[in-house]
C-alpha positions, 0 to 999 in steps of 0.5 A: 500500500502506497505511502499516501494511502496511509496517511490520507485514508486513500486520497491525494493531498494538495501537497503530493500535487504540488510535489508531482508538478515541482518534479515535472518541472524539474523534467521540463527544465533538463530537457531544454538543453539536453534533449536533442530530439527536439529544439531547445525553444520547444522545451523551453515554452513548455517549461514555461507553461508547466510554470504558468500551470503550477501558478494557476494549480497553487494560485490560492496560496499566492499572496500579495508579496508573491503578486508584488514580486511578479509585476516586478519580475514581468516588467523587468523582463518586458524592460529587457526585451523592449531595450533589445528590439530598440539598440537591435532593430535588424537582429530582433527579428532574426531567429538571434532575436527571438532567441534572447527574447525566449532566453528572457521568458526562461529566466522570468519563468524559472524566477517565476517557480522560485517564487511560486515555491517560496509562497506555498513554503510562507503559506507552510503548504509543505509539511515537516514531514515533507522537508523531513524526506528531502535529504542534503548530501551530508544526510542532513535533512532540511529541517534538521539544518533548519533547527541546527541553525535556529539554536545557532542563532539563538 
């Protein structure tokens, strides 16, 4: 009997979700630069979708310092582009151009997750047991450095 059986008398939590999803991504985001059966832009605007959908899946959880962080982020990336197509008029429309501009879109999307994750951990989505399981190389767990460091702190 799977694990989640257990603890959730058979149903998924919304915390098993958002781990499925974070682990899609983490697919998403090695295929851009290393699968060759495909253009690295097709991965790319899929990963950027797969974050625009993990967006919308945890968007109850989002709160104003994530939204704050967003319009800042977007018009940074617009900012950049825009400044792109004005000192660059011919290269912009060239396959060159399009491919800072989806350079760009990445980096905002992958900025954009971090967020994301950062909000749901805020909104302590994730349980302890949760951070429990994710092991650090050192075979400490995130909570276990996180209780190290708090008595440091103290």
């Amino acid at each position: 009997m799977p694990p989640y059986e257990e603890s959730y008398q058979g149903q998924i939590s919304e915390e098993q979700i958002f781990f499925s999803m974070m682990l899609s991504l983490g697919s998403l985001s090695m295929k851009i630069f290393s699968d060759t059966s495909t253009e690295w832009q097709v991965n790319a605007r899929n990963f950027e979708m797969g974050v625009k959908q993990f967006e919308s899946t945890s968007i109850r959880h989002l709160d104003k310092e994530y939204f704050r962080k967003i319009v800042i982020l977007l018009d940074r990336g617009k900012k950049s582009i825009n400044d792109y197509r004005s000192l660059n008029p011919q290269i912009s429309l060239t396959n060159m151009g399009k491919e800072y501009e989806l350079m760009i879109s990445l980096e905002v999307s992958r900025k954009r997750f971090a967020l994301i994750v950062k909000a749901l951990d805020r909104h302590d989505v994730f349980s302890q047991k949760s951070y429990q399981a994710i092991q650090k190389k050192d075979g400490m767990s995130i909570a276990e450095e996180e209780e190290i460091i708090a008595v440091q702190q103290q």
